[in-house]
N, C-alpha and C positions, 0 to 999 in steps of 0.2 A: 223775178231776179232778186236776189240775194246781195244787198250792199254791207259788205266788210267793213266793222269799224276800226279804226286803230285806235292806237294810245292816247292818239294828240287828240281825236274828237273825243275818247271819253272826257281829259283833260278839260277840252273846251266846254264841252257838255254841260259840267262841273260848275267849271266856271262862273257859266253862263247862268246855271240855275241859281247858284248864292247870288251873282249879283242881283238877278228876279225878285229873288226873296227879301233882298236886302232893301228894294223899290218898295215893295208894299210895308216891311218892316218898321224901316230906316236903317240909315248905314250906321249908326250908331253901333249896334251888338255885330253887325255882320263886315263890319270894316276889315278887324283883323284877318278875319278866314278867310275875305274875300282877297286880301291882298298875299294871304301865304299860296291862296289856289293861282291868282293869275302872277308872281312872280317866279321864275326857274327858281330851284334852288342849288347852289353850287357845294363842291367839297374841298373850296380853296382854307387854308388856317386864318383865324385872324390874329392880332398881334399878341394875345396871350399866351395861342398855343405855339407861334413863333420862338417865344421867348421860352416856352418852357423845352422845345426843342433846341435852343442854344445853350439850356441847362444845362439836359442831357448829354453832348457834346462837351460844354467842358469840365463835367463828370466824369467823363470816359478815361480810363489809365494811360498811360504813356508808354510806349511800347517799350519793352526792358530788355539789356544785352541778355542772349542765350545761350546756353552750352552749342559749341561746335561739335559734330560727331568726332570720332577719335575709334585708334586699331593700333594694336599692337606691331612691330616690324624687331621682329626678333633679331636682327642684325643688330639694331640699335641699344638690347639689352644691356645695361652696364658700361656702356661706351663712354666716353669722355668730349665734353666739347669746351671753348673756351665765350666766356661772357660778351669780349668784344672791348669796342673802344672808351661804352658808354656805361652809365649806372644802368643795369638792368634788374628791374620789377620782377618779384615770385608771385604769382599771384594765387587764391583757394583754388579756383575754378578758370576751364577753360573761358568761360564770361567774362575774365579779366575784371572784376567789380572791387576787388577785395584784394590788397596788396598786403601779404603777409613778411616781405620783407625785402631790402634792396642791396643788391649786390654791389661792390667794388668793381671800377674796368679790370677786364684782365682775370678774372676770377676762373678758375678750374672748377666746372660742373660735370654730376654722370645723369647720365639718361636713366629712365627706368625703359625705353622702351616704348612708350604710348606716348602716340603723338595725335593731330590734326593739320585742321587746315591752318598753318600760322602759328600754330603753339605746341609745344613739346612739354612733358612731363620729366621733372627733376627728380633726383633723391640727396641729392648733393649741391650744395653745403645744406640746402634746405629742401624741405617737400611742398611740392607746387609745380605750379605751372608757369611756363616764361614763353614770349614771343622769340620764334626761331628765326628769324629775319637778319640779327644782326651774329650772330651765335659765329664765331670761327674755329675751323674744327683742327687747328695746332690749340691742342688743348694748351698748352707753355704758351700761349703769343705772350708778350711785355709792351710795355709802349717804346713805339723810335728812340733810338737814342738820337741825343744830340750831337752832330760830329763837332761841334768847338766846344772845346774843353776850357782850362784854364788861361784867363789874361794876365797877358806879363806888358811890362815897362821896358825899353829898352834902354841900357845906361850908359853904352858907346856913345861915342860921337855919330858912329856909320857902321851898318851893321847887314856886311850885303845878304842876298837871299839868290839860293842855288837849287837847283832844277833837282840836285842830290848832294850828299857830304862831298866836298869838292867838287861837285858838277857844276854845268853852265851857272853863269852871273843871269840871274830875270832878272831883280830891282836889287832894291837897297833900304833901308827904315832909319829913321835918325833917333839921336836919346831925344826921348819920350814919348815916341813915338809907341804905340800899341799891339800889340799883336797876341795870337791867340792860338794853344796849345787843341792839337786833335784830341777825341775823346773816342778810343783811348788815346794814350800819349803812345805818340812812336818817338821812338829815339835812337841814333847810332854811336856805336864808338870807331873810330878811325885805327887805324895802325899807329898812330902818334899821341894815344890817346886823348883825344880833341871828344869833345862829345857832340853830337848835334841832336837837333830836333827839328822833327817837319811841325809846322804852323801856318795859320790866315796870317793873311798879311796884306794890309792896306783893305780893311774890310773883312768881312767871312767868308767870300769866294776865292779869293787866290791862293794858292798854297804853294810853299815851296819851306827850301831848310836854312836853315840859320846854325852857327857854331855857337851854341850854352856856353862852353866854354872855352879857355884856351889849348892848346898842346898839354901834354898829361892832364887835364882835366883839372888846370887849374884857371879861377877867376872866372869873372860871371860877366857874361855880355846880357841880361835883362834878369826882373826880377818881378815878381807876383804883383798885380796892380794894387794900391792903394785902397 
């Protein structure tokens, strides 16, 4: 019968004979071999090559923004869109990395046509790329107007306030009291040429009208504030 050896009995074999040898020798010469033969050897790192793999790591580049893919939509050829409410950025490249210049709110831009996911292609005012996110497409938008216009002073004694020229009494405002002309200004003339104007009043919510001036549009019931 034929007995099979394996690895582990060559191993121990091994072993077994340096240590033998080492008996008659002395462990002196046969220390070293005898301890590389009977100790496993592992393929864990020790701490230099630890370290030189933390090198490595922060070595390594930092990942960089990329061009987004982009296609043409020939509708958008030459179209018109408007900037928005905020300063928007042209940038070289759909990467957005590189701001070649910054637009006014409200600004009138044209498309070339090539867009992406997120950014659109300019030719107007400048050439580049902008984020289409905030973009509104009344190319003309403006910013809100303000509806109170100009403050006046009032320099009657009592200066009532009506629903319209001669309409219902709402309130009333004393001299010196405040109030505040619509933007734009409305204004009426009466058949007695009385003038009026709607205005705030007692605050920037309330509105109603008040007589500027008397009968033929003479004298002044309030005047520009201070």
């Amino acid at each position: 019968m034929v007995q099979r050896v394996t690895p582990t009995d060559k191993f121990l074999s091994y072993g077994g004979l340096v240590a033998g040898v080492a008996g008659l020798l002395g462990t002196s010469v046969f220390a070293p071999l005898a301890a590389q033969a009977i100790a496993p050897s592992t393929d864990s790192l020790d701490e230099s090559g630890l370290k030189e793999s933390a090198g490595l790591l922060a070595q390594a580049p930092i990942a960089q923004a990329t061009d987004v893919q982009v296609f043409e939509r020939p509708s958008y050829v030459n179209t018109c869109r408007n900037s928005g409410a905020n300063t928007l950025a042209v940038y070289t490249s759909t990467a957005q990395g590189t701001v070649v210049r910054q637009l006014q709110p409200y600004t009138r831009i044209t498309l070339t046509g090539v867009l992406g996911d997120g950014v659109v292609q300019i030719r107007e005012p400048a050439v580049g790329w902008v984020r289409s996110a905030t973009l509104l497409i009344n190319c003309d938008a403006r910013p809100p107007v303000d509806p109170v216009g100009q403050c006046y002073q009032v320099t009657q004694p009592e200066l009532v306030v009506r629903s319209a020229p001669y309409g219902t009494i709402l309130s009333s405002v004393l001299s010196g009291d405040r109030i505040y002309g619509t933007n734009p200004v409305q204004r009426q003339t009466t058949a007695d040429g009385r003038i009026w104007q709607r205005v705030y009043y007692r605050g920037t919510t309330n509105l109603g009208w008040v007589a500027e001036t008397g009968t033929g549009g003479i004298g002044i019931n309030f005047v520009r504030c201070p």
